[in-house]
N, C-alpha and C positions, 0 to 999 in steps of 0.2 A: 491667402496667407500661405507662404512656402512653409513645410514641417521638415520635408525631408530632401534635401540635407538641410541641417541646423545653419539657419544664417550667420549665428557667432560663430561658426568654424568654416565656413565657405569665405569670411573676410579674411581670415589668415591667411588664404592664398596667394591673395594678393599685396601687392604694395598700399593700396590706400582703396577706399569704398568707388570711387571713379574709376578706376583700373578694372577694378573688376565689373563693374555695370557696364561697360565698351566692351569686355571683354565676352560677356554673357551676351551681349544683343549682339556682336560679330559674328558668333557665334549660332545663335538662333537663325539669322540670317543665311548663315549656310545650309542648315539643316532644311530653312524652308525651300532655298532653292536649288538642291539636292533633288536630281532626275532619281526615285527609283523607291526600294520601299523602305528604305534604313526607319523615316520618320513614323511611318505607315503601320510600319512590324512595331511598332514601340504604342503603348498607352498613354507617353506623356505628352505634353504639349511640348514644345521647341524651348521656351525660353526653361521648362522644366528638365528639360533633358542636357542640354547644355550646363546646366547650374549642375546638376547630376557627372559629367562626361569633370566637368573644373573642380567636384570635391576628392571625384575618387584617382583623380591624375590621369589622368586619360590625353588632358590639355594643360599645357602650360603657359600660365601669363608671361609676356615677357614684355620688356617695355624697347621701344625701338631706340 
């Protein structure tokens, strides 16, 4: 179970609940295959830090 950030304010990011779960596993996918220690240095798991990098704007959703 995610606590932090609050799942009812991580969907406001996005357009709809589908946007943002492509969005977070796009996401995650870079961070795994990411040469170096960005993931390493951190305590979170991938799809934790990414949900993390989309509440506090760090990324923005954007639809093509």
């Amino acid at each position: 179970m995610m606590i932090d950030p609050p799942i009812d304010k991580l969907i406001t990011k996005a357009e709809c609940r589908y946007a943002l779960t492509c969005a977070v596993a796009k996401r995650a996918r870079q961070l795994i295959a990411q040469e170096g220690d960005y993931l390493s240095g951190q305590e979170l798991k991938p799809i934790s830090l990414a949900c993390k990098e989309i509440y506090e704007g760090k990324l923005k959703i954007i639809r093509d």
